[in-house]
C-alpha positions as CSV (number, residue, x, y, z in Angstrom):
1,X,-141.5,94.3,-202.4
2,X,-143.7,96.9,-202.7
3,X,-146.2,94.5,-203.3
4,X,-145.6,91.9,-201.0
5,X,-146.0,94.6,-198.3
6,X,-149.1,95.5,-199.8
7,X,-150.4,92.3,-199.2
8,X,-149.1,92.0,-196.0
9,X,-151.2,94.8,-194.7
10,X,-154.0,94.2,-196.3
11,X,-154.3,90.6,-194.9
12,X,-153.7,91.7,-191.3
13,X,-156.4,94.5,-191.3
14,X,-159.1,92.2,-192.7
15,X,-158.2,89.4,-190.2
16,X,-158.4,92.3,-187.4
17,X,-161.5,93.6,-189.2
18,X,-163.0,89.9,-188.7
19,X,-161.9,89.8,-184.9
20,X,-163.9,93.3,-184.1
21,X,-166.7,92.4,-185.7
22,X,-166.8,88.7,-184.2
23,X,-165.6,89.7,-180.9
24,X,-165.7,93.4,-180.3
25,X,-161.9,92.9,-179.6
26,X,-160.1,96.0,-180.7
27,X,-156.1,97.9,-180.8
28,X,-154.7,100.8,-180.9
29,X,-152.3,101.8,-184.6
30,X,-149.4,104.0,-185.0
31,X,-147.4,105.0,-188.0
32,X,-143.9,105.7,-187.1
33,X,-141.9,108.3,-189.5
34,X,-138.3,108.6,-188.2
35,X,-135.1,110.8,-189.7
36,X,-132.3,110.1,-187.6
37,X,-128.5,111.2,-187.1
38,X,-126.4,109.4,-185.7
39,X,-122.9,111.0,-184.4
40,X,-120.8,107.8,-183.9
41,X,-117.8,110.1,-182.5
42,X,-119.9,111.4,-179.0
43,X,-123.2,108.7,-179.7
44,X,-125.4,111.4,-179.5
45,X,-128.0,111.8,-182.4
46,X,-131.2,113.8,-183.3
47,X,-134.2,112.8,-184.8
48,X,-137.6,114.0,-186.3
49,X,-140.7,111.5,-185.7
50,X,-144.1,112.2,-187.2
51,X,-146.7,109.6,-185.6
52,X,-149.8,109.1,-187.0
53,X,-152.1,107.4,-184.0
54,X,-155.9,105.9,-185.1
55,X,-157.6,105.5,-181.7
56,X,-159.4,101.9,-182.3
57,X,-161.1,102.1,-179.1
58,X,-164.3,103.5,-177.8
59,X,-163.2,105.9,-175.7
60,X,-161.8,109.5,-175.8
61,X,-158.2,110.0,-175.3
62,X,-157.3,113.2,-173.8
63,X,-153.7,111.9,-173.1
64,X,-150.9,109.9,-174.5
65,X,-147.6,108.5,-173.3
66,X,-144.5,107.8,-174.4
67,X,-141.5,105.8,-173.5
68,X,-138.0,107.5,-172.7
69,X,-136.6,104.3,-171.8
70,X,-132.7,105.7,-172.4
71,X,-133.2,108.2,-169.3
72,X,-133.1,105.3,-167.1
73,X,-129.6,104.9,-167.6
74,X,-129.1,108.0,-165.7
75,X,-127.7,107.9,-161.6
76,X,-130.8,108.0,-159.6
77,X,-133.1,106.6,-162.0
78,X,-136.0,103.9,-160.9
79,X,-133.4,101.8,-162.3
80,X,-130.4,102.7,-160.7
81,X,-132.0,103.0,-157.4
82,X,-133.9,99.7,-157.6
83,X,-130.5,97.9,-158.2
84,X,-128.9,99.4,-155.5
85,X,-131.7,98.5,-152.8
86,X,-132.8,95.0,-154.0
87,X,-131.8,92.2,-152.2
88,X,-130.3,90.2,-155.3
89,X,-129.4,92.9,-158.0
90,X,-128.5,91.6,-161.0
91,X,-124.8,91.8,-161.8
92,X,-125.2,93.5,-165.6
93,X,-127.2,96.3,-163.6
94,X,-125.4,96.3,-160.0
95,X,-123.9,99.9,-159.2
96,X,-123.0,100.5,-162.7
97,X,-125.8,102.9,-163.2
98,X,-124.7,105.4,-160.2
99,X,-121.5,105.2,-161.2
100,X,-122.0,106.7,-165.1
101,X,-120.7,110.2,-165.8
102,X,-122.4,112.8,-168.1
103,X,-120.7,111.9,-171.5
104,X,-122.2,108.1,-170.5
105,X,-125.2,108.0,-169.7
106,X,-128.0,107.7,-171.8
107,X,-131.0,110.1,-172.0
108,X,-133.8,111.0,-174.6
109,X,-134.5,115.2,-174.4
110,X,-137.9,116.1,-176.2
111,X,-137.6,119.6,-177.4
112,X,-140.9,120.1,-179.4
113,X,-144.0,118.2,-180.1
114,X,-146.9,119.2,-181.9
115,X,-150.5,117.4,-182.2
116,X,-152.3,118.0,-185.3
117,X,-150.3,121.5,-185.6
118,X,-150.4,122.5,-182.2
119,X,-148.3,122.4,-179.6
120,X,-149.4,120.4,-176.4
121,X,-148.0,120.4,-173.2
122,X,-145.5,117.5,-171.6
123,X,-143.3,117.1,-169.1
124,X,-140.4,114.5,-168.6
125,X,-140.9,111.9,-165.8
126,X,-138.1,109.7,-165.5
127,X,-138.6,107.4,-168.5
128,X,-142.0,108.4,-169.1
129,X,-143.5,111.5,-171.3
130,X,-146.7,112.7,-170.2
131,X,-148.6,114.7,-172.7
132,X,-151.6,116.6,-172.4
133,X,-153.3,116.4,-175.6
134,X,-154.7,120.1,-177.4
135,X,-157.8,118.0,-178.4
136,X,-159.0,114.9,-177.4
137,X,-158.6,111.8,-180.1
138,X,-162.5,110.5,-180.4
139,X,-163.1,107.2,-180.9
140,X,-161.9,106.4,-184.4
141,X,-160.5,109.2,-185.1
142,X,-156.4,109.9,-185.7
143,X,-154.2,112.5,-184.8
144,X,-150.3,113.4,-186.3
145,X,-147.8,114.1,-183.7
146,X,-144.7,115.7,-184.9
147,X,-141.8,116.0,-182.1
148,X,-138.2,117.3,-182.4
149,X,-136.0,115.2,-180.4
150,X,-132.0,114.8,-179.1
151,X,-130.8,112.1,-177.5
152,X,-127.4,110.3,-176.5
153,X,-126.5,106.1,-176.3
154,X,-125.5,105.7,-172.9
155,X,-122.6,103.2,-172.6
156,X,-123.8,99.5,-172.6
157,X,-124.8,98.0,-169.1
158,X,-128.2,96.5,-169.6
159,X,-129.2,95.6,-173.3
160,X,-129.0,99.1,-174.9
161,X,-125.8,100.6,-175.0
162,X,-122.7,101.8,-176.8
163,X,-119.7,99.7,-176.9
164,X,-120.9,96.7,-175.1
165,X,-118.3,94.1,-173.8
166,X,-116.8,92.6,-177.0
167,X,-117.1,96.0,-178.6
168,X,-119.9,96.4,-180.5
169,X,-120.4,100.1,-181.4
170,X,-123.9,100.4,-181.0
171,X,-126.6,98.3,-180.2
172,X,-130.3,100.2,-180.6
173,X,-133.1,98.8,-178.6
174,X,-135.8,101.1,-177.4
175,X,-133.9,104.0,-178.5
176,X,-136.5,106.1,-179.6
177,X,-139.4,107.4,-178.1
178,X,-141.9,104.9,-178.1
179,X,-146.1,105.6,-177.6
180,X,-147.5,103.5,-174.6
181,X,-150.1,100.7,-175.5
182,X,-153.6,101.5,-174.7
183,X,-155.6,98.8,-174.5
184,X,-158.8,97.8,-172.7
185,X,-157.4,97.8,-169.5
186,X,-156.1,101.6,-169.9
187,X,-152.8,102.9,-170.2
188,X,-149.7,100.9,-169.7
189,X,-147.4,103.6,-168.9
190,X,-145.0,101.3,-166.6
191,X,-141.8,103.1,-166.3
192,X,-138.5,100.9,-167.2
193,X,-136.9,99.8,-164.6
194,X,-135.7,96.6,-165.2
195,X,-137.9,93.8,-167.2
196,X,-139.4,93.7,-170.2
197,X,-141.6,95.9,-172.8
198,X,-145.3,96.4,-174.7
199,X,-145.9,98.0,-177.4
200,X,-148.7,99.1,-180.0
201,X,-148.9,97.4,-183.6
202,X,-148.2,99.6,-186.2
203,X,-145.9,100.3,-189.4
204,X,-142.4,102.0,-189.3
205,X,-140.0,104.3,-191.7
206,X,-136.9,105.1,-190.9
207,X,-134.2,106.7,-192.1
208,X,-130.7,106.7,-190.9
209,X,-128.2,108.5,-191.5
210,X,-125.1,107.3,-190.2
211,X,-120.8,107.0,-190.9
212,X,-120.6,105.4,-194.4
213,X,-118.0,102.6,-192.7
214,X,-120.8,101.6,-190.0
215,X,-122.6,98.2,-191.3
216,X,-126.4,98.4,-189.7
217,X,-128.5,95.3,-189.1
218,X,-132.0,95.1,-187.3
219,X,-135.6,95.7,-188.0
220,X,-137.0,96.1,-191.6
221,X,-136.8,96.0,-195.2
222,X,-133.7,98.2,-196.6
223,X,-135.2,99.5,-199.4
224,X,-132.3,102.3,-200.1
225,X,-128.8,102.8,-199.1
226,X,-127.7,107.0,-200.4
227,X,-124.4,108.7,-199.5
228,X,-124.2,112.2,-198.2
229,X,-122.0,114.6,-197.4
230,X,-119.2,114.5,-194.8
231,X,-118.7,111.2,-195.2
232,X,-122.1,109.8,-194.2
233,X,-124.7,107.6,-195.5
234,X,-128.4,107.5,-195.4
235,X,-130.6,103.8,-194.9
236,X,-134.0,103.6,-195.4
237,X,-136.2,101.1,-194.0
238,X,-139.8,99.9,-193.6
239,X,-141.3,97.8,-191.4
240,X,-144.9,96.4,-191.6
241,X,-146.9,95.3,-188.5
242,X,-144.8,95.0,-185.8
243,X,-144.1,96.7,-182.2
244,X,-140.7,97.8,-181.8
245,X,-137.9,98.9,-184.6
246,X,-134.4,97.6,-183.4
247,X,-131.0,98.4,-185.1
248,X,-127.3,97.6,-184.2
249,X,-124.2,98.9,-186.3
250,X,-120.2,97.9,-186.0
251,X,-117.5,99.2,-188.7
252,X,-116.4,95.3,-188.1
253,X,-119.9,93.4,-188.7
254,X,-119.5,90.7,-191.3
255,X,-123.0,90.6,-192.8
256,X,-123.6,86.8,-194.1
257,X,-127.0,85.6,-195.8
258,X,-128.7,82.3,-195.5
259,X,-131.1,81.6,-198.3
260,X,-134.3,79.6,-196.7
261,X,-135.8,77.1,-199.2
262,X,-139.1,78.6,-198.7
263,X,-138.2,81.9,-197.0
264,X,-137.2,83.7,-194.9
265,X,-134.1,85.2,-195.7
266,X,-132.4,84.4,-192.7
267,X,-128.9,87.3,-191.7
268,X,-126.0,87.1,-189.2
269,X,-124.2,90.3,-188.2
270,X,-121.0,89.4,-186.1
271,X,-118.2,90.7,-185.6
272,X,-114.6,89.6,-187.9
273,X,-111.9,90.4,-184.9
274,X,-113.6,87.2,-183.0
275,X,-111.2,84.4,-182.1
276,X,-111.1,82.0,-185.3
277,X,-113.2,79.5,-183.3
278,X,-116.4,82.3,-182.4
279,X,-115.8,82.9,-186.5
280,X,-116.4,79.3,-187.0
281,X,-119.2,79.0,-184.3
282,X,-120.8,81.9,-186.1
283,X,-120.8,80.2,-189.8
284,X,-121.8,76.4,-188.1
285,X,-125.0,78.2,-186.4
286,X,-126.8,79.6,-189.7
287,X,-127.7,76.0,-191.1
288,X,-128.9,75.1,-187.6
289,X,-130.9,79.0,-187.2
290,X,-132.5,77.6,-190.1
291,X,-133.9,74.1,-188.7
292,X,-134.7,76.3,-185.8
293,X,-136.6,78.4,-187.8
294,X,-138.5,75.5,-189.5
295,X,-139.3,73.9,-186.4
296,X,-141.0,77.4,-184.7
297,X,-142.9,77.4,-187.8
298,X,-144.6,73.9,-188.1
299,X,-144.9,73.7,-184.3
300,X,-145.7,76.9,-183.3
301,X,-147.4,79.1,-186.6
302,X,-145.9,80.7,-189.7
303,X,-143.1,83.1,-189.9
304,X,-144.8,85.9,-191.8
305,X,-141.7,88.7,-192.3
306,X,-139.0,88.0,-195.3
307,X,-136.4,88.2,-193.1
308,X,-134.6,87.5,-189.6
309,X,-131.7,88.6,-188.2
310,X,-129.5,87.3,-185.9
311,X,-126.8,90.1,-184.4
312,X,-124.2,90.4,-182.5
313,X,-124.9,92.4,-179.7
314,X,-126.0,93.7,-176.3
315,X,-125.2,91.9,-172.9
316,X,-126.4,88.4,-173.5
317,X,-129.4,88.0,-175.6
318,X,-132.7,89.6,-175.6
319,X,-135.7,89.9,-178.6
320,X,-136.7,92.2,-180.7
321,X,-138.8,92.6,-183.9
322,X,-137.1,90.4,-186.7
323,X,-133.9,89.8,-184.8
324,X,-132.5,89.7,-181.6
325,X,-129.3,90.6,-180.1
326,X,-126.5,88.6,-178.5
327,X,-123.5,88.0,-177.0
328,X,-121.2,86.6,-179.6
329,X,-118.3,85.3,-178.4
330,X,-119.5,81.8,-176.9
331,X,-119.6,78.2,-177.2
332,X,-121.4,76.5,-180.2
333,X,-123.7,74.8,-177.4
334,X,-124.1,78.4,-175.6
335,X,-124.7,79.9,-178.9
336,X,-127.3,77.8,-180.4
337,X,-128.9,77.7,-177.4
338,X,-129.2,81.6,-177.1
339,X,-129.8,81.8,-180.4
340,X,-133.3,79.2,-179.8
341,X,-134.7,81.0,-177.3
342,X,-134.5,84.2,-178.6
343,X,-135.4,83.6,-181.6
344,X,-138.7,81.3,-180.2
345,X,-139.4,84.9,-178.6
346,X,-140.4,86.3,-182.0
347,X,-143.4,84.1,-181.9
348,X,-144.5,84.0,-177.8
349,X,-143.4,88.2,-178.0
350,X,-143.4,90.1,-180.9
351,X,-146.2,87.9,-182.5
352,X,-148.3,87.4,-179.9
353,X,-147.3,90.0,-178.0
354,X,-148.6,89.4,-174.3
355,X,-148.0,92.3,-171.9
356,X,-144.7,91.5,-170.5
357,X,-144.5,93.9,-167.4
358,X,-148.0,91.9,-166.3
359,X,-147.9,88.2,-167.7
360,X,-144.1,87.8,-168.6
361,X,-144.1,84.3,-167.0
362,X,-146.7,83.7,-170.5
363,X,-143.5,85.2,-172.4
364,X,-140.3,84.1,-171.2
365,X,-142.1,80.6,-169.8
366,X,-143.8,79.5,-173.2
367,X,-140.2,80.4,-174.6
368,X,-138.0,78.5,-172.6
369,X,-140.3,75.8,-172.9
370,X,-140.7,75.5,-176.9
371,X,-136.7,76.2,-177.3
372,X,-136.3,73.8,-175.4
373,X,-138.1,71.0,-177.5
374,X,-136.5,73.2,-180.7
375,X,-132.7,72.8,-179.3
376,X,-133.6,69.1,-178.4
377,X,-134.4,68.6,-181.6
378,X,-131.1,69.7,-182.8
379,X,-129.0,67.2,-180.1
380,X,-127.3,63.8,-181.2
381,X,-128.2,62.6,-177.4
382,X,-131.4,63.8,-176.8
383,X,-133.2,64.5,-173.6
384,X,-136.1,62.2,-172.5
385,X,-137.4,65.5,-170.6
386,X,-136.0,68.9,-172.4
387,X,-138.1,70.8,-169.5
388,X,-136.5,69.0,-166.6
389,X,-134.9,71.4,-165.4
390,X,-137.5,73.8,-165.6
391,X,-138.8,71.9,-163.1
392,X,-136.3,71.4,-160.7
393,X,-136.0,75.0,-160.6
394,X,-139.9,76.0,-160.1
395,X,-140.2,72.9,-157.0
396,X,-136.9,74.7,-155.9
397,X,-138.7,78.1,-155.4
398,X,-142.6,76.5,-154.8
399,X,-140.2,75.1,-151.2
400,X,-138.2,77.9,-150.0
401,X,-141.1,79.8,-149.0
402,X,-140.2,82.9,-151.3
403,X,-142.5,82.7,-154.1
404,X,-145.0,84.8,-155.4
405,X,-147.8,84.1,-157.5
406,X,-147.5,84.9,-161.4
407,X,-149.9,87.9,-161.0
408,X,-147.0,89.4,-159.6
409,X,-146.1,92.6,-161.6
410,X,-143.1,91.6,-163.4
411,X,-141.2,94.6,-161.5
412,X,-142.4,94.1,-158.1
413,X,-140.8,90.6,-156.8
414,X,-138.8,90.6,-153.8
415,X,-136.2,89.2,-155.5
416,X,-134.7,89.2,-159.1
417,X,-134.1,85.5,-158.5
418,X,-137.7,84.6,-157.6
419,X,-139.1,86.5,-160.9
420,X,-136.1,84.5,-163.0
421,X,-137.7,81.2,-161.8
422,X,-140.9,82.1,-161.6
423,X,-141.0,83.8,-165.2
424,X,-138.8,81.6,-167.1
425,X,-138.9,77.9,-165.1
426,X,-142.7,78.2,-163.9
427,X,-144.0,79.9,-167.0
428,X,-142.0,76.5,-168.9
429,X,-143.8,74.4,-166.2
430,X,-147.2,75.7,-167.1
431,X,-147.3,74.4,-170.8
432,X,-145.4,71.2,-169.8
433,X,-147.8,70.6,-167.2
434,X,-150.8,71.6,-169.1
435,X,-149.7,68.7,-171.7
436,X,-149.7,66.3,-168.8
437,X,-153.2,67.4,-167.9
438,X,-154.9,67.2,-171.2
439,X,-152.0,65.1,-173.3
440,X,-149.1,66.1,-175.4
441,X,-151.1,65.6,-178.9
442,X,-154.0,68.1,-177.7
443,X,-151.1,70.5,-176.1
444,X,-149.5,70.4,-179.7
445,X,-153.0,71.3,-181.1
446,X,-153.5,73.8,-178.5
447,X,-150.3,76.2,-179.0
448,X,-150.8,76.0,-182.9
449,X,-154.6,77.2,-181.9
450,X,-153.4,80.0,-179.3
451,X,-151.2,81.3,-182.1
452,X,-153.6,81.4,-184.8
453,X,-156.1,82.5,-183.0
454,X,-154.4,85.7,-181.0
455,X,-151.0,86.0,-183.3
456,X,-151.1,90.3,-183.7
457,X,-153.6,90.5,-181.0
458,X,-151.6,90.8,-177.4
459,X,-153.5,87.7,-175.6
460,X,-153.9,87.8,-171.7
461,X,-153.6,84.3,-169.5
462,X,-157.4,82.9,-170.0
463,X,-156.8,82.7,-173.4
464,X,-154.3,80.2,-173.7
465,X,-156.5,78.1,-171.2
466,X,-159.7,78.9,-173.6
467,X,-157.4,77.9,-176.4
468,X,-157.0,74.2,-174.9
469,X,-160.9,74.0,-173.7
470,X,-161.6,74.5,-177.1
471,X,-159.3,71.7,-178.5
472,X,-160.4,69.2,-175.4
473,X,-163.8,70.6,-174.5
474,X,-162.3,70.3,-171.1
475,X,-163.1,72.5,-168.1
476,X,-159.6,73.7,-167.6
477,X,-160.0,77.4,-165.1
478,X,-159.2,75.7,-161.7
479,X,-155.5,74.9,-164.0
480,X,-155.0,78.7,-164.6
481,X,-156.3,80.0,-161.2
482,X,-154.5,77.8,-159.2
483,X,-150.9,77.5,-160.7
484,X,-150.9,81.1,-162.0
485,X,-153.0,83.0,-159.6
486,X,-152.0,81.5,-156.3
487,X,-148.8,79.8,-155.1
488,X,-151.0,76.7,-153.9
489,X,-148.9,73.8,-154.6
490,X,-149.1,70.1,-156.0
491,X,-148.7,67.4,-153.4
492,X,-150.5,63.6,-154.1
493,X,-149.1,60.7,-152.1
494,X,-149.4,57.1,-151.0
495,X,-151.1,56.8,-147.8
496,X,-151.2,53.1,-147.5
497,X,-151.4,49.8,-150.1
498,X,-153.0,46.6,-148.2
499,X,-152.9,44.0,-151.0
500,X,-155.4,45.3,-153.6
501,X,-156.8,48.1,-152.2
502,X,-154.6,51.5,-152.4
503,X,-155.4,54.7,-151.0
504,X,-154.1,57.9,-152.4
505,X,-154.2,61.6,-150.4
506,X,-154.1,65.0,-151.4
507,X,-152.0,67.3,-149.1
508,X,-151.4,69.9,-151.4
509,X,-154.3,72.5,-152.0
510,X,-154.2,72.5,-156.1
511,X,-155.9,69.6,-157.8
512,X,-154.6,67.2,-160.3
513,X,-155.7,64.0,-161.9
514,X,-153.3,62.0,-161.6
515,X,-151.6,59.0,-163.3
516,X,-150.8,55.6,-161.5
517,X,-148.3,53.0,-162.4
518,X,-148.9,49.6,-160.4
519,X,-146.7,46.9,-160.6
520,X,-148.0,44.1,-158.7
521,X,-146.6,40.9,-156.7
522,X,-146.5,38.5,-160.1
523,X,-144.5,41.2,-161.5
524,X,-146.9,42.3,-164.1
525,X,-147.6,46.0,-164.9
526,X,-151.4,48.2,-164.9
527,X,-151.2,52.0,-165.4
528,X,-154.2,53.4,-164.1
529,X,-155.7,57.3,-164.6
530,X,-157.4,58.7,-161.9
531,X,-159.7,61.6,-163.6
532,X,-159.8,65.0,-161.4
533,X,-164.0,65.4,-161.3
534,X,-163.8,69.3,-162.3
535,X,-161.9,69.1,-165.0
536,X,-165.1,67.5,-166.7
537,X,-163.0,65.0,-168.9
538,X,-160.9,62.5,-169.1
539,X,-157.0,63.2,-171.5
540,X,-156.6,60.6,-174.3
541,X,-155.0,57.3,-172.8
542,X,-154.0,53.7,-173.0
543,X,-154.8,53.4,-168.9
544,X,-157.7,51.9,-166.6
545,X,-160.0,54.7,-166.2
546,X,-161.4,54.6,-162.6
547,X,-163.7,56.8,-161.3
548,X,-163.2,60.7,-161.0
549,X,-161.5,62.1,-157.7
550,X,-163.4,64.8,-155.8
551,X,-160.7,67.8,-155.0
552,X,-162.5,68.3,-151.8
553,X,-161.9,64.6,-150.3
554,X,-158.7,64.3,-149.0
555,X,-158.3,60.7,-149.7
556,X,-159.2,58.7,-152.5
557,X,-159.5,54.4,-152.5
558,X,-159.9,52.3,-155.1
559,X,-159.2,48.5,-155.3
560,X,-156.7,47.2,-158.1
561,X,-157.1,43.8,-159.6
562,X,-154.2,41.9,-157.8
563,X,-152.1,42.2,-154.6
564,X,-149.8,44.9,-155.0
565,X,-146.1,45.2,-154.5
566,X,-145.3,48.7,-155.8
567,X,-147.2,52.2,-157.3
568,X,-145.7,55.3,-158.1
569,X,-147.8,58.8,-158.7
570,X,-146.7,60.1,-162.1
571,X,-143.9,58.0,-163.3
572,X,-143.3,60.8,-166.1
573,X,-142.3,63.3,-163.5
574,X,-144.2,65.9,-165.4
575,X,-146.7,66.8,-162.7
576,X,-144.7,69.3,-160.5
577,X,-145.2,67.7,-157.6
578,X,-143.0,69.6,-155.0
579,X,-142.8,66.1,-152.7
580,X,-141.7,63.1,-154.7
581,X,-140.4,61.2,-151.6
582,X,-144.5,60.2,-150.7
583,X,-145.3,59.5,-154.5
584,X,-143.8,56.0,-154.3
585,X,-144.9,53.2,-152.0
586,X,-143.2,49.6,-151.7
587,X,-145.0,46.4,-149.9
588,X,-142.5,44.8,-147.7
């Protein structure tokens, strides 16, 4: 193992080595020693964290920041107030906050910490620590923070918790405290309110001592499992290059293994008082978490741990670093389909690892949209269009006047139901879309490129759009600005067909070329692709090319070869054209 690990590392920091030279890109690296004991009687513990932190970039640090995110389960947090003023709260959050008493909330107390040997000054703010360094951290250079710290598991409302809703004991995400990512564009600080998380690449040891009864599943590589005294144990795990350590334990996990032919190891933690049909559900999903794993990996990029995990957890399903949590007690359908999306997360979040709080529609939409495809995959009857209803929903919101462009922080929409659609449905659309704009082989060729080229590396939105310019030498920025930076929408439609000649308008603001199907008066067929004259290229296809379309003329005319009884603007409904009703003209 040892070995393996070795290797691991070393392969990483040469590839990263490569990219700052090449590039000048560069990230921050923490080394995370943790000694943690856990009380499973009150779900209080303590713990002891050395971190080693190697400032990559070239600038001096006289600060750092870490996340308390367990203090926002407290009455009157960001998070508790935030639910109770929104317009839409979500019903895991609601009230429930307000409402916890002392023995339930959750909170993360620092009582010491230490830079280098010295102590520096912090102060608690909300879920954020902000430390005043006791010497600034030159470019290149590393410092060792050693902190003393108490915390307690506050009872389980939104995906951290104790006891959740079919009685898992504990389920550990973001439980201890965690340094902010700094990055070229600063510190991302953002306290936790509600969405998702970032966080810096970097190695992990923990030890945890817990009841010897409790079976613990999660992050990392168990390398030893010790008694001690009082009836407790002690588990010991590493974990190389990734941004987050999660853990979950139950007295009533069944642990089961699935052996990979070619790795990884794949394990399910769930619980054994289930119903005898959530038992079965359970043991029918681990050949399938399998097939999904193979399919992320050939379509996506290569699993590089030894192990996932899937566990039984939380409040409905949510990734973390080799594993996710989720609800258990389900449907096969429901459960395979949680069990696809989350797990597609490990490769659009904790491999790529875009900043969620800023691009989550990058996150949660290229997740939806490759689960999707991976569960489809999976289906006797399969669906022409697995995305379909992304894109019912996005046209949905792109109409009701309420949406906000996906610049939008991922905290600060109006409504929670405008950042669902517009993160998960829109994000989905993008990718589908994209593939309609350049074609579904170069799309394929363009997510496999995105991931090898910025796997470990957080990417931001330009470079999945410079990821499919370099597969189609296409000019593709008017695609990202407009769909992702604006809420300008997509509106082609017939204006008039007088025998041959056909004329087309644009009453939308965001260009598209677009695809034509023609059937004429004989009854014959002609698909015909209209080139958009920015995009500087033409996608791979079997239809009459005509000439390009200027986004700036309103209408565009072109004469077809017969008389013409019918056309239709994309047939394939996968331009997300928010009017359909104009996109179809019939000659009477």
């Amino acid at each position: 193992m040892k070995n393996v690990l070795s290797l691991f590392i070393a392969i990483f920091c040469a590839s990263n080595a490569l990219a700052q030279v090449d590039n000048g890109y560069w990230q921050q690296h923490v080394e995370y020693k943790m000694e943690i004991d856990m009380n499973v009687e009150n779900f209080q513990y303590k713990g002891k964290q050395t971190l080693v932190y190697t400032n990559n970039s070239p600038e001096i640090l006289n600060r750092v920041y870490y996340h308390l995110y367990f203090n926002a389960f407290q009455p009157g947090s960001e998070m508790d107030v935030r639910s109770l003023t929104i317009a839409d709260p979500s019903d895991k959050i609601a009230d429930k906050i307000s409402k916890l008493k002392p023995d339930e909330i959750g909170y993360i107390k620092v009582n010491s910490l230490v830079q280098n040997g010295t102590p520096v000054k912090f102060e608690t703010v909300g879920t954020v620590l902000e430390v005043v360094l006791a010497e600034p951290i030159k470019p290149g250079g590393k410092a060792t923070f050693n902190m003393d710290f108490d915390a307690q598991v506050p009872v389980q409302i939104r995906r951290s918790g104790r006891n959740n809703a079919e009685g898992v004991a504990l389920s550990m995400t973001q439980w201890y405290p965690k340094l902010a990512e700094y990055d070229f564009e600063g510190w991302h600080a953002d306290p936790y309110i509600a969405r998702e998380f970032h966080g810096v690449w970097g190695d992990f040891d923990i030890k945890l001592t817990i009841d010897e009864d409790y079976v613990v599943g999660g992050t990392g590589y168990l390398q030893s499992e010790s008694k001690v005294k009082k009836g407790k144990k002690t588990l010991h795990f590493v974990a190389p290059k990734v941004h987050d350590f999660t853990w979950a334990a139950d007295p009533d996990f069944i642990h089961d293994t699935f052996e990979m032919p070619n790795g990884p190891t794949l394990h399910f933690y769930y619980k054994k008082t289930m119903k005898q049909e959530y038992l079965d559900n359970w043991k029918t999903l681990q050949p399938d978490t399998a097939k999904l794993m193979t399919y992320f990996s050939e379509n996506v990029g290569r699993y590089p741990y030894e192990q996932y995990s899937v566990i039984q957890g939380g409040d409905g399903g949510m990734e973390y670093a080799m594993c996710t949590l989720i609800t258990g007690e389900r449907s096969y359908n429901s459960l395979l389909g949680v069990t696809s999306h989350e797990m597609a997360h490990t490769w659009f979040q904790f491999l790529l690892a875009t900043n969620e709080a800023k691009h989550e529609w990058m996150d949660e939409g290229f997740t939806s949209y490759i689960s999707s495809f991976a569960t489809n995959s999976l289906r006797e009857n399969k669906q022409k269009n697995p995305v379909a209803r992304s894109y019912r929903s996005y046209i949905a919101l792109a109409n009701s006047g309420y949406e906000q462009p996906l610049t939008t922080h991922a905290d600060r929409y109006t409504y929670n139901q405008s950042y669902g659609i517009s993160a998960y449905s829109k994000g989905s659309v993008f990718l589908a879309q994209l593939g309609y704009v350049i074609g579904d082989e170069n799309l394929k060729k363009t997510i496999k490129k995105y991931f090898d080229d910025f796997s470990f590396k957080h990417p931001k939105p330009h470079d999945i759009i410079r990821s499919a310019e370099r597969i189609t030498d296409f000019e593709l920025d008017w695609y990202y600005i407009d769909f992702a930076q604006t809420t300008n929408t997509i509106d082609y439609g017939v204006k008039s067909v007088e025998n041959k000649t056909i004329i087309l308008e644009r009453i939308g603001l965001m260009p598209m070329p677009i695809d034509l199907s023609v059937t004429y008066i004989d009854g014959t067929k002609e698909e015909f692709y209209i080139p958009l004259q920015m995009m500087r290229g033409e996608k791979p296809t079997s239809a009459t090319v005509v000439d390009d379309w200027a986004w700036a003329m309103p209408t565009y005319t072109f004469e077809a070869s017969k008389a013409v009884k019918s056309i239709e603007i994309d047939a394939s409904q996968m331009m997300a054209d928010i009017n359909r009703e104009n996109n179809t003209f019939n000659v009477k």
